[in-house]
C-alpha positions in Angstrom: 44.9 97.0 50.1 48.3 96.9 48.8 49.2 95.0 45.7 52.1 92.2 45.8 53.2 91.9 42.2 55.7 88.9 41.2 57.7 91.5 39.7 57.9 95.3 40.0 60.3 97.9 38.1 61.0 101.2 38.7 57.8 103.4 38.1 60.5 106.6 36.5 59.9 107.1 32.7 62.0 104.7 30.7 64.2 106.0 27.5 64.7 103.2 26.3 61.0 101.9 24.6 61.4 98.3 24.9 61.8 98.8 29.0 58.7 101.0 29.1 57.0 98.5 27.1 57.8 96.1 29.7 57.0 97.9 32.3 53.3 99.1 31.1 52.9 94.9 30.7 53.9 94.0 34.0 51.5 97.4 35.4 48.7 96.0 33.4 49.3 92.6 34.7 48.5 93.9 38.5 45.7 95.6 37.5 44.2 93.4 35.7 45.1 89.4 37.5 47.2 89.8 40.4 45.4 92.1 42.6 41.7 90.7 42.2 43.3 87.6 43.2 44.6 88.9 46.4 41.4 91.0 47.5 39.6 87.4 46.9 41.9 85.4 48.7 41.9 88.2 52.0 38.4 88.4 51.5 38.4 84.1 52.9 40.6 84.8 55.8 38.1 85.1 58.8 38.2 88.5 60.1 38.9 88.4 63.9 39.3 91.4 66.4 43.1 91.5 67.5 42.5 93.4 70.7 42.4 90.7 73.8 39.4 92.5 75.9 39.9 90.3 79.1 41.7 91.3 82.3 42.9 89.3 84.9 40.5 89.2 88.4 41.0 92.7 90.2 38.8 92.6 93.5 40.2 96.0 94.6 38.3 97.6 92.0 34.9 96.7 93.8 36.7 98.2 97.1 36.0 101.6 98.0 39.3 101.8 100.1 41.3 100.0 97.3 44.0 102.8 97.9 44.7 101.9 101.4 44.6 98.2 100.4 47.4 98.3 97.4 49.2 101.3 99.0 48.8 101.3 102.9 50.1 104.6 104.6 53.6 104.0 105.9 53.5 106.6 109.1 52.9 110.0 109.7 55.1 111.6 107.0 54.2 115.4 108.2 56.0 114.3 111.7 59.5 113.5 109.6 59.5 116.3 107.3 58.4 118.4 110.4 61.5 116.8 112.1 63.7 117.2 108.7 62.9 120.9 108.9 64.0 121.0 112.3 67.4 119.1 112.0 68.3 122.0 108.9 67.2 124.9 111.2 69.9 123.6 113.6 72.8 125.8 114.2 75.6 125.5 111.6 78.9 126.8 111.4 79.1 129.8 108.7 82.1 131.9 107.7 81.2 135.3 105.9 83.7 134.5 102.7 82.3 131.2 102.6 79.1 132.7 102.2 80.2 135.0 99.6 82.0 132.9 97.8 78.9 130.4 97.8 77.1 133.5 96.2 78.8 133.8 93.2 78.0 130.1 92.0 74.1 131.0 91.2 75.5 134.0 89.2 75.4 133.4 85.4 75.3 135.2 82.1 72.6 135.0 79.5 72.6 134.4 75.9 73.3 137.7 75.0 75.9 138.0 77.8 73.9 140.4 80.2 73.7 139.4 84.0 71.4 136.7 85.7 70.8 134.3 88.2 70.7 130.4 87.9 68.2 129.9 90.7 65.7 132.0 92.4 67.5 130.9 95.8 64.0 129.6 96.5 63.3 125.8 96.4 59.3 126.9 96.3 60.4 129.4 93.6 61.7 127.3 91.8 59.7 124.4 91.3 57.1 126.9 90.4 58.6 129.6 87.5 61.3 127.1 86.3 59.9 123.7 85.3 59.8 122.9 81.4 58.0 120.2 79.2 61.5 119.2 77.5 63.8 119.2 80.9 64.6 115.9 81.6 63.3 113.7 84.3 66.8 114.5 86.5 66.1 117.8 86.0 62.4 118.2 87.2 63.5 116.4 89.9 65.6 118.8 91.1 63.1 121.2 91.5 60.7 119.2 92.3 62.8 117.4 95.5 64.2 120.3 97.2 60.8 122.0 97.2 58.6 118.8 98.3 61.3 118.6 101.1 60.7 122.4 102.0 57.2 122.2 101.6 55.0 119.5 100.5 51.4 121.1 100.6 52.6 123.9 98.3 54.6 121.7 95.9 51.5 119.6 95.3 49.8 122.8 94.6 52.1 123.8 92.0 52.0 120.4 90.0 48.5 120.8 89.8 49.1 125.0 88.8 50.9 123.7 86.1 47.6 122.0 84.2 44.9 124.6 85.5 43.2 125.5 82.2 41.2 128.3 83.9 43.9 128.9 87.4 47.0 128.2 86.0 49.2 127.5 83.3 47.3 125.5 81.3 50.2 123.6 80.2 49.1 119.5 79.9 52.2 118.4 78.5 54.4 119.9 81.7 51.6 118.9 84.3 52.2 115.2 83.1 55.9 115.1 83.5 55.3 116.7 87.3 52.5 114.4 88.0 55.3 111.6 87.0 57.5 112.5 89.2 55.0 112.9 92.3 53.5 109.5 91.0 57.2 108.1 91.3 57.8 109.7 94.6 54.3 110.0 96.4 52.2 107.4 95.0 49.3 107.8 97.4 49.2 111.3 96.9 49.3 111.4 93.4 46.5 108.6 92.8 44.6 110.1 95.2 44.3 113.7 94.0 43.7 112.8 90.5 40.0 113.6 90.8 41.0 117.2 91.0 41.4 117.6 87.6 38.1 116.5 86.6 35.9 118.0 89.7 34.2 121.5 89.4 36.4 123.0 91.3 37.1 127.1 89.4 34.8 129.2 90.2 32.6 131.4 88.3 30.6 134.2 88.3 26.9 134.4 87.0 26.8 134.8 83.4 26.4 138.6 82.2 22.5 139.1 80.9 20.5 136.7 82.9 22.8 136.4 85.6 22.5 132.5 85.5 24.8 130.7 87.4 26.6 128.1 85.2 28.9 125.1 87.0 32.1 125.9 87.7 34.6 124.5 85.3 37.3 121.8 86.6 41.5 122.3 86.2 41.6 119.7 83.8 39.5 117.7 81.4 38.7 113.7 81.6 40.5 113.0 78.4 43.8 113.6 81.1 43.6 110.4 83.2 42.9 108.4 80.1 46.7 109.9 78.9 47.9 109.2 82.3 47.0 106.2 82.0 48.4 105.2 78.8 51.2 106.6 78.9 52.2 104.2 82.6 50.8 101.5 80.4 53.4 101.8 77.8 56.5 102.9 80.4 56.1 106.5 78.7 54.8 108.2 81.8 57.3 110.5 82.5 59.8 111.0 79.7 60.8 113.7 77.7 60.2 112.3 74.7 56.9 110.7 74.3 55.7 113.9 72.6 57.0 112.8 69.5 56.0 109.9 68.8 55.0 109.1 65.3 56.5 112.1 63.9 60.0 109.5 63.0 60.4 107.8 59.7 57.9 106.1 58.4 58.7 102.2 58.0 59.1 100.8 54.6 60.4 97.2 55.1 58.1 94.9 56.5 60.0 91.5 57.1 60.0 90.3 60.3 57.4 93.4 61.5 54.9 91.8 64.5 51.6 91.1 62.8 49.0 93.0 64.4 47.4 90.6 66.3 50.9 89.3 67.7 51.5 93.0 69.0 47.8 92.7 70.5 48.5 89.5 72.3 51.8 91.2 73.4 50.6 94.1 74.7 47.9 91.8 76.9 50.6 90.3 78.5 51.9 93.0 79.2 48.9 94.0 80.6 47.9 91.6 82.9 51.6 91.5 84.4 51.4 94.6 85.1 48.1 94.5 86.9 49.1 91.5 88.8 52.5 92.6 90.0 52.4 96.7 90.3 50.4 97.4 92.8 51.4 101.2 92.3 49.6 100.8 89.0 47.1 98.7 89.4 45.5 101.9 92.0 46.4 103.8 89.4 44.2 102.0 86.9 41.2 101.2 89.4 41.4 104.8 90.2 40.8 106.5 86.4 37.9 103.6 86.3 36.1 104.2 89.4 36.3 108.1 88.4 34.2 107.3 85.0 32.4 104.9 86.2 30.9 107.0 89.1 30.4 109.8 87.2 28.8 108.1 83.7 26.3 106.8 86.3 25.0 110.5 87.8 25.1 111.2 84.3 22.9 108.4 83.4 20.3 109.7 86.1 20.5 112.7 84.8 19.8 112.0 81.1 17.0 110.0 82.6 15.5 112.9 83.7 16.0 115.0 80.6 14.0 112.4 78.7 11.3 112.7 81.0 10.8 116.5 81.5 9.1 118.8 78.9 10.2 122.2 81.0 12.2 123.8 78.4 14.1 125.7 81.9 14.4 122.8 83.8 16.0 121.1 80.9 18.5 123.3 80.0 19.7 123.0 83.9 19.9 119.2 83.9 21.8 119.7 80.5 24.7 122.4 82.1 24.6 119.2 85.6 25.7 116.9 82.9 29.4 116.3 83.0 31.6 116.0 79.6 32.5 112.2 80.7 30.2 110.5 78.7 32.4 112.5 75.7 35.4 111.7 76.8 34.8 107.8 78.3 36.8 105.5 76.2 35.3 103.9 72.9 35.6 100.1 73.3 38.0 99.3 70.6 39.8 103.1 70.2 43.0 104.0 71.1 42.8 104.6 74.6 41.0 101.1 75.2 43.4 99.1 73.0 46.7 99.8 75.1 44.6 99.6 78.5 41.1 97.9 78.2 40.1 100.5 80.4 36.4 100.0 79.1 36.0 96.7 80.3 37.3 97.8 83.9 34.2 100.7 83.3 31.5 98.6 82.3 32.5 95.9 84.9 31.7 98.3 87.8 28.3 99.9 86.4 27.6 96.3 85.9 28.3 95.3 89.5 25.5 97.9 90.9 23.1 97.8 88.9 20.7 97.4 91.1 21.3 101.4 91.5 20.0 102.2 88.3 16.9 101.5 85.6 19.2 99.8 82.6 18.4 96.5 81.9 21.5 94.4 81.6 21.7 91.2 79.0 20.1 88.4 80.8 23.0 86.2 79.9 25.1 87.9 82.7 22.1 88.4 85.1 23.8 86.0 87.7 27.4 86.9 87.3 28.9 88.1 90.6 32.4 89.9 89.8 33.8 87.0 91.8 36.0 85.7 88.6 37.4 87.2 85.7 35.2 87.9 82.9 35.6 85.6 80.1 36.1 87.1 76.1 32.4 86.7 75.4 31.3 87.8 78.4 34.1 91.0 78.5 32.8 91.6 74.2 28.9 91.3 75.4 29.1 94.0 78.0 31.6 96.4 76.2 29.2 96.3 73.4 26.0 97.4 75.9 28.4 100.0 77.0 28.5 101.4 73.9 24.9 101.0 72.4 23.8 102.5 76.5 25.7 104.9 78.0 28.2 106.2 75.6 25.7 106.7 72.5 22.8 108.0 74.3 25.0 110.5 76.5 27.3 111.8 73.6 23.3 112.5 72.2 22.6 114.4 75.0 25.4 116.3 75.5 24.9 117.6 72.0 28.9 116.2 71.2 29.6 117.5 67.4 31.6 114.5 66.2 29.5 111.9 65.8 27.4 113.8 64.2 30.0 115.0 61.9 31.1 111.2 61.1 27.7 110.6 60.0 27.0 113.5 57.9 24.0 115.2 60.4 25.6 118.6 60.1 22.4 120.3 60.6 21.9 118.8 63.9 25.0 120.7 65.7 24.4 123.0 68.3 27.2 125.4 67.3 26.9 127.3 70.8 28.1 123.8 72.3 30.5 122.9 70.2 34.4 123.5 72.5 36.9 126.0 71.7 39.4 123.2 70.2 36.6 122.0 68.0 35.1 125.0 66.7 38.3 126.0 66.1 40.1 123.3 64.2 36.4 122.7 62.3 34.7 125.5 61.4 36.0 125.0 57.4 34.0 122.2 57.6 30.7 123.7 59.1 30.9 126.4 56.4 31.6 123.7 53.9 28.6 121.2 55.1 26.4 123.8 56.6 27.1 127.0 55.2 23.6 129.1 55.4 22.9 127.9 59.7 26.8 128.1 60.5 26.8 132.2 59.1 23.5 132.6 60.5 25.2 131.8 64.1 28.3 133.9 63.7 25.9 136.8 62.9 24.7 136.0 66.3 27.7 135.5 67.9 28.8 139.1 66.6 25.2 140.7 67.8 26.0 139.0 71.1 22.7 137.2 70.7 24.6 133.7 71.5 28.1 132.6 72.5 30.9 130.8 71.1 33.5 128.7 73.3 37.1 130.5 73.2 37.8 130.9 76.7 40.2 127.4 76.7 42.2 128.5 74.3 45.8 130.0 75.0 45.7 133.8 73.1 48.7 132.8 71.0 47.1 130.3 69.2 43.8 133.0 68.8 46.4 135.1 67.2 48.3 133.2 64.9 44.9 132.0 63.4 44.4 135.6 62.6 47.5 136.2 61.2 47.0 132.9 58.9 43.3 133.8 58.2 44.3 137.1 57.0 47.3 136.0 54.9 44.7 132.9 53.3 42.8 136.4 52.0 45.3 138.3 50.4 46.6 135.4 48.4 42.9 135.2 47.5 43.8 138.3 45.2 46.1 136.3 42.8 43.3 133.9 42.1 40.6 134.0 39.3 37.2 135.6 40.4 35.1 132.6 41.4 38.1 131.1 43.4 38.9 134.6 45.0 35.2 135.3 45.8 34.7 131.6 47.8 38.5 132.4 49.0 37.3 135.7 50.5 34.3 134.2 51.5 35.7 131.6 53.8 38.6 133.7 54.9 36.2 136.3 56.5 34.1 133.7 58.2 36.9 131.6 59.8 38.2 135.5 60.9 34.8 136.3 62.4 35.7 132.4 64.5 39.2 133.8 65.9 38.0 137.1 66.1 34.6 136.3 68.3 36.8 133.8 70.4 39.1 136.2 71.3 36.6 138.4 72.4 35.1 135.8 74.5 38.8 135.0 76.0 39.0 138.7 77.2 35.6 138.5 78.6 36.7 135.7 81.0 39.9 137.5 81.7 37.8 140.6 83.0 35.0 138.1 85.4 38.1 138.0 87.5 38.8 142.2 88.0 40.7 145.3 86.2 44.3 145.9 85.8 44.7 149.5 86.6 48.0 151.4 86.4 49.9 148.9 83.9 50.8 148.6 80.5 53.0 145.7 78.9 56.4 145.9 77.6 56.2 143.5 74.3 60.1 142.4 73.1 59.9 141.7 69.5 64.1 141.5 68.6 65.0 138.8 66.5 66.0 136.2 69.4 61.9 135.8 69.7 61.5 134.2 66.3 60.1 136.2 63.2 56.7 136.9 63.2 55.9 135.4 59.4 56.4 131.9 60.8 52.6 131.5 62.1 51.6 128.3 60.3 52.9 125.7 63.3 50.6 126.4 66.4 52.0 123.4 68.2 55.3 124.9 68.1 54.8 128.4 68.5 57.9 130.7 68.7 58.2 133.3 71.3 57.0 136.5 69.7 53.7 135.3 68.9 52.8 135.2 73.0 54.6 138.2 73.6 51.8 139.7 71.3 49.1 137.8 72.2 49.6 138.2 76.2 50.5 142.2 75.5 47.3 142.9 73.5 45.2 140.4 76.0 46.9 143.3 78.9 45.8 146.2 76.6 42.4 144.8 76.4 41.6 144.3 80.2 43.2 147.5 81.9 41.8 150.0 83.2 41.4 153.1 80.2 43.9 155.2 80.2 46.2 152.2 80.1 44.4 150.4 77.8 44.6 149.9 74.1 48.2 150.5 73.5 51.7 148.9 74.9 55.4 149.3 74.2 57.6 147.4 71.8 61.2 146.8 72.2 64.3 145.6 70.0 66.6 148.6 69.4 64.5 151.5 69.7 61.1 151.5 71.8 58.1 152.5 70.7 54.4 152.6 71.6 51.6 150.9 69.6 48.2 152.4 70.3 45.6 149.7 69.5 42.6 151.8 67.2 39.5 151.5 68.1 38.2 151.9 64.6 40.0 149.2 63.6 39.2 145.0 64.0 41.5 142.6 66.2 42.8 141.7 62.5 43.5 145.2 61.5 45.4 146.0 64.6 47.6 142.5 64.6 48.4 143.6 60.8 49.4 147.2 61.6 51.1 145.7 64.2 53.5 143.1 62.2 54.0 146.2 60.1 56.0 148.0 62.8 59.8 148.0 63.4 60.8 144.8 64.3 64.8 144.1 65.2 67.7 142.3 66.1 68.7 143.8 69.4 66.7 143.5 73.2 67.6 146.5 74.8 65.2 146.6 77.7 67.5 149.3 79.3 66.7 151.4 76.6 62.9 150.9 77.1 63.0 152.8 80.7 66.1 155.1 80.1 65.4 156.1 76.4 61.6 156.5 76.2 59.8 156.4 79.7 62.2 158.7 81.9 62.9 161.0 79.3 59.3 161.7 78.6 58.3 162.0 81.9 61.2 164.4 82.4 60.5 166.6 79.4 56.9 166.4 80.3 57.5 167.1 84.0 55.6 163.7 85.1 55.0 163.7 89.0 55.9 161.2 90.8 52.7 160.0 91.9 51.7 159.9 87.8 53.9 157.8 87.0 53.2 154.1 85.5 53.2 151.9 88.5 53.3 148.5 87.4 55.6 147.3 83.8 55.0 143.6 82.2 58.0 142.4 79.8 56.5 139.6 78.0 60.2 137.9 76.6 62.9 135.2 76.1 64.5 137.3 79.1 67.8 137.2 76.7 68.2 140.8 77.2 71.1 142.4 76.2 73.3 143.4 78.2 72.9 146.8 80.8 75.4 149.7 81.1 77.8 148.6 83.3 81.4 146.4 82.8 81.0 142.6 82.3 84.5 142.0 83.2 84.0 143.9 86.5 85.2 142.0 89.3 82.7 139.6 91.5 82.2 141.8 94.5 78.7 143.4 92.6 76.4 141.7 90.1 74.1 144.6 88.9 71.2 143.1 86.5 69.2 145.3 83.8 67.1 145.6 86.7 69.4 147.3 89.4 71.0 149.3 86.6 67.5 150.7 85.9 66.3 151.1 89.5 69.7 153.1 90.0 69.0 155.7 86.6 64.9 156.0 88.2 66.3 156.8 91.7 68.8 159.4 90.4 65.7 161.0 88.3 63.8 161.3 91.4 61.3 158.5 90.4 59.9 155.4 92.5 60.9 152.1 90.9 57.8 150.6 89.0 57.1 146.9 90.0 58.0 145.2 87.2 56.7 141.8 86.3 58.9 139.4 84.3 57.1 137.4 82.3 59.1 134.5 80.3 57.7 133.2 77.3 61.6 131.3 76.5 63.3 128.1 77.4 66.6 129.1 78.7 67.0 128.1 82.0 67.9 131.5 83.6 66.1 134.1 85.9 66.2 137.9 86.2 66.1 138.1 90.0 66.1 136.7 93.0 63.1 135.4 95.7 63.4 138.4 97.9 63.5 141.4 95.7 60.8 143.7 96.7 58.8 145.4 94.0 59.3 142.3 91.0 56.9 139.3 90.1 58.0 136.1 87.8 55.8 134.6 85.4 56.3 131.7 83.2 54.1 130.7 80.4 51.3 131.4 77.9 47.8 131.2 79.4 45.7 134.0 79.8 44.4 132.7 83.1 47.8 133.5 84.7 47.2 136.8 84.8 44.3 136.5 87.4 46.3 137.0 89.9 47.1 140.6 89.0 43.4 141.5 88.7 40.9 143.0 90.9 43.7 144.9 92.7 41.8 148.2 92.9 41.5 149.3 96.8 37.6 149.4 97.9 36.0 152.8 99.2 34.8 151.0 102.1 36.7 149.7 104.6 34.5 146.9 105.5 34.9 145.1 102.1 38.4 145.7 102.0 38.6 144.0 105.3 36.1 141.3 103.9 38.3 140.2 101.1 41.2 140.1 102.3 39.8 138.0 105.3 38.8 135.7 102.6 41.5 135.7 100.3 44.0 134.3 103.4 41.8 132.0 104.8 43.7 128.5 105.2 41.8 126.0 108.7 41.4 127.9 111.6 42.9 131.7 110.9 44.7 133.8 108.0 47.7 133.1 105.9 49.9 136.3 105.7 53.0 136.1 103.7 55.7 137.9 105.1 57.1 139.7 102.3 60.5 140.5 103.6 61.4 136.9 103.8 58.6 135.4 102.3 57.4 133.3 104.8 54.2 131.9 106.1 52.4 132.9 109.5 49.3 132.8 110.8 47.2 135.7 112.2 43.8 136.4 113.9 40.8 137.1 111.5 40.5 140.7 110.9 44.4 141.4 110.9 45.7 140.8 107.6 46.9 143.9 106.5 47.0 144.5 102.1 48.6 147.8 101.8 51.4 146.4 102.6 51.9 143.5 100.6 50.4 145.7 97.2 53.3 148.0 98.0 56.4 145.7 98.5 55.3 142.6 96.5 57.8 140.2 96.0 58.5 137.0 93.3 57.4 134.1 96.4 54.4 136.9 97.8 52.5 136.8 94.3 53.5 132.8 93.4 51.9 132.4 96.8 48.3 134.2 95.7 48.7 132.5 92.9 48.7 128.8 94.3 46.6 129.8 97.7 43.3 130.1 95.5 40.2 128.4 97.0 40.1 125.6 94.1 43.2 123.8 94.8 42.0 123.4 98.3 40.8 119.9 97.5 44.5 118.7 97.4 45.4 116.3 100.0 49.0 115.2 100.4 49.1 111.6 101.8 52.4 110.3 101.9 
């Protein structure tokens, strides 16, 4: 409670005594008489909940076919953009100069003045390697457009790439401004494919040991439609700048501020206008209830049944059948309900069939029919049985860490359920409250006796915790001996954390194959950030992914290309990763290296690789067959003229390919992986031999694994069958232009496309994997 004193002075130290004497009365005096009185006087004021809990009448949400109600299909959309594709293929008059001239306009130089390309000269390409949280919403538009327009089945696949934690990207705050524009363009098809993030849907191999078979993990987490939601409930759905909000000045005057009830009864309004007039929202909103309530039900059954079995097995199964919703359904009353009162929506429709379930519902609303609105007692009544009945006895079952936290039952957590987020923002407190059971389960974790979560959690982030964690130690030195011992103490446990969830992040790397015949190229010049600024995760410069993502490569190829990479700035060099050594030792030795100001990736190929090769007379067939640059892509620039005239435009790449050629080498593929923000690319769609990356998860880099070729012909044959399966026969990409055909079973041929991969062949494998085949597009 903040004081209100008649009269306040400054609180700075008075020189002149009869001032301070003043002020010491007038400090006393609100001590003492002013603020009792206040506390008393709020103490009469009747407190009353500002949040209105009430919606208006919403008979759709009782309608299975709601979406076809509030948004009815307008025609067969495939049949226009079918007809659209035609009208461009149509003959067009073309001049040669024209052409060439036309050429020169996606031809651009980078920071560092070195040779690039505006555009892939792919609209698919695009869409998919250029999109960024902080472009505007013009500019995701015109990425998005052109390759909706080109096609739509694949666009929609790369919005949803975009959030993939375990498929894709993994990047939440991107996926939300592309599902913004598809919910702004293609309504239908945006609502509708929503339960795609939240459905099992990634596959996964049997656990290693037992060989159990766990449920397959889902591209998103339930926590995303409540932020959808939200943010189309406050007209933030979209923008580029809702990311920071609350991080402005803090308000200090508050004449004329809204009281909080006013903003409440506001916001309500709001609301229900909403609700009654946007029908594009209102299926929005039906749609993220329906999902939770549905599933909080099967979860219900569920938990019903873990109560009433004693088979230690056969409860462990109904435990992993259990979906997180129940964690993530929105508390009555917390932030997601206030701006939405999405919870009253929930508990409406459970309450509507229960007749397909054992709770007993209050007997005050036995006879109400969901034919009028609910009134405030009724809507307070059944938000608080939602609360005491499903969300309280499922967050129970599910073992969820927090409330248990918030109430002090630290010796109930299961620490092998606890999420990667939490175990790694919380373990201080575990070893704080729980010291003795928390180091007894990281002595497990390390004796692979049990497992810790890690898997979620983008390797960047694993590694700047280690770098903090060991920093946190060595300042432990300067401190006296009881501070330094609990210093050390700590420091080592919360290293054993990062440490063990890095470990399990590589192990879900390798479930998906080997990486044989690579190694990664790490850039570490000064345009990547400095390596000492590792205390703002959220914000992460470039350098610390460019690590992460090059020891995360080391770690899951194939031996002899494992365990070391190449740095470049000014002068290359190789960093073998010891084996004697911890993940912290090696990230230490590493920051110790030569770190510079220039990014000569020229010098990488022309100053290291081919003269070693040549001085160690290297065949051909011995070479390394496959490079990743993890970088800004600000290289600097290659050894030819930048003032030569516009009839060539030779990259780094084409300068390289040219010094490889004239050494009597093959070309390695070379995989550009961009960890910047400038809005520039390397190469173009058809060049044979590269691949484009964009981004920091670990689980992009799938779709290089499990390349090896099979002894046996028959499974080669086998998965490639299965790979390209899309209806009725194969999907083969064509890699000189990068198109689509279909082909008889039994005919895809993956020699080929190994040999002469291109940028659109691998964003293709990327997209064409069996868990996005869920995605409908509807309008």
């Amino acid at each position: 409670m903040h004081s209100s004193p008649i009269v306040k002075l400054s609180v700075q130290r008075f020189k002149n005594p009869y001032l301070a004497r003043v002020n010491r009365y007038f400090n006393r005096l609100n001590t003492t008489v002013l603020n009792p009185y206040i506390k008393k006087l709020v103490k009469m004021v009747p407190k009353t909940p500002s949040q209105i809990v009430t919606l208006p009448h919403l008979p759709e949400l009782y309608n299975p076919s709601f979406l076809d109600v509030l948004l009815p299909s307008t025609g067969n959309f495939k049949d226009s953009a079918a007809a659209g594709a035609q009208d461009a293929s149509a003959a067009v008059p073309t001049n040669p100069m024209m052409q060439a001239l036309a050429a020169t306009t996606n031809r651009v130089y980078n920071e560092k003045g070195a040779r690039a390309f505006r555009s892939t000269d792919d609209s698919l390409l695009d869409a998919f390697h250029r999109p960024q949280a902080h472009q505007t919403a013009e500019q995701l538009d015109g990425l998005f457009a052109p390759a909706w327009e080109t096609d739509p089945q694949l666009t929609l696949r790369i919005i949803f790439y975009l959030r993939s934690i375990h498929e894709g990207k993994s990047d939440r705050k991107l996926f939300y401004r592309a599902w913004a524009w598809l919910y702004a363009n293609h309504p239908r098809t945006a609502i509708h494919n929503l339960k795609q993030l939240v459905e099992p849907k990634c596959p996964r191999k049997p656990r290693q040991g037992d060989g159990k078979q766990l449920p397959n993990p889902s591209h998103g987490y339930w926590k995303d439609l409540l932020n959808i939601l939200c943010l189309a409930s406050t007209d933030k759905l979209g923008k580029e700048d809702y990311f920071n909000l609350g991080s402005g000045t803090r308000i200090t005057n508050f004449y004329g501020i809204p009281s909080r009830g006013q903003r409440a009864a506001k916001g309500h309004k709001t609301l229900c206008e909403r609700l009654s007039d946007d029908a594009k929202y209102r299926a929005l909103y039906i749609t993220v209830a329906r999902l939770f309530a549905e599933q909080l039900a099967q979860d219900t059954k569920l938990m019903e049944e873990l109560e009433s079995t004693t088979d230690a097995e056969e409860r462990i199964n109904l435990q992993w059948q259990m979906s997180l919703a129940g964690k993530w359904a929105p508390s009555p009353g917390c932030a997601h309900d206030r701006l939405t009162n999405i919870s009253t929506a929930i508990i409406q429709l459970l309450h509507s069939n229960r007749d397909s379930h054992s709770i007993d519902y209050p007997s005050t609303l036995a006879e109400f029919d969901h034919t009028t609105p609910l009134s405030a007692g009724q809507a307070e009544i059944l938000r608080s049985f939602f609360r005491r009945w499903y969300l309280t006895p499922l967050r129970a079952a599910l073992k969820v860490p927090e409330p248990l936290m918030a109430t002090g039952r630290w010796s109930q957590i299961a620490y092998n359920r606890v999420s990667s987020v939490c175990m790694q923002n919380c373990n201080h407190l575990f070893f704080k409250h729980d010291e003795k059971r928390f180091t007894e389960y990281m002595l497990a974790v390390e004796d692979r006796k049990t497992t810790i979560s890690g898997a979620t959690l983008l390797p960047h982030e694993i590694v700047m915790r280690v770098l903090k964690y060991s920093e946190k130690m060595r300042m432990a030195q300067r401190e006296s001996p009881s501070v330094r011992q609990f210093m050390e103490k700590l420091g080592k446990l919360q290293l054993d954390v990062a440490v063990a969830q890095w470990r399990t992040l590589v192990d879900r790397v390798r479930e998906s194959g080997t990486l044989d015949n690579a190694i990664a190229i790490c850039d570490v010049s000064g345009s990547m950030g400095d390596i000492s600024d590792y205390k703002d995760p959220k914000n992460p410069e470039p350098i610390f992914a460019a690590l992460a993502m090059s020891v995360l490569l080391a770690s899951v190829a194939k031996p002899p290309f494992n365990d070391g990479f190449i740095t470049f700035s000014a002068d290359p060099q190789f960093i073998r990763l010891s084996g004697d050594r911890g993940f912290g030792e090696n990230l230490r030795a590493m920051v110790a290296t030569s770190w510079g100001m220039n990014t000569d990736l020229q010098k990488v190929f022309t100053g290291l690789l081919l003269p070693l090769a040549k001085q160690n007379n290297v065949k051909k067939e011995d070479m390394i067959k496959r490079l990743f640059v993890f970088s800004d892509m600000q290289f600097d620039t290659a050894g030819h003229n930048v003032h030569s005239g516009a009839g060539s435009w030779d990259t780094n790449y084409d300068v390289i390919k040219q010094e490889y050629e004239a050494a009597g080498y093959d070309m390695p593929e070379i995989v550009y992986w961009d960890l910047g923000s400038c809005d520039t690319v390397e190469t173009q769609a058809d060049r044979k031999g590269v691949a484009m990356m964009k981004g920091f998860s670990a689980s992009m880099m799938k779709v290089f694994l499990g390349e090896q070729v099979e002894e046996e012909g028959e499974e080669e044959e086998e998965e490639e069958e299965e790979e390209g399966e899309e209806e009725e026969g194969v999907v083969v990409v064509d890699e000189k232009d990068g198109d689509v055909v279909m082909a008889e079973e039994g005919s895809v041929k993956a020699k080929k496309e190994k040999e002469e991969s291109t940028p659109v062949a691998i964003m293709r494998k990327a997209l064409m994997r069996k868990s996005f085949d869920g995605l409908v597009v509807l309008d």
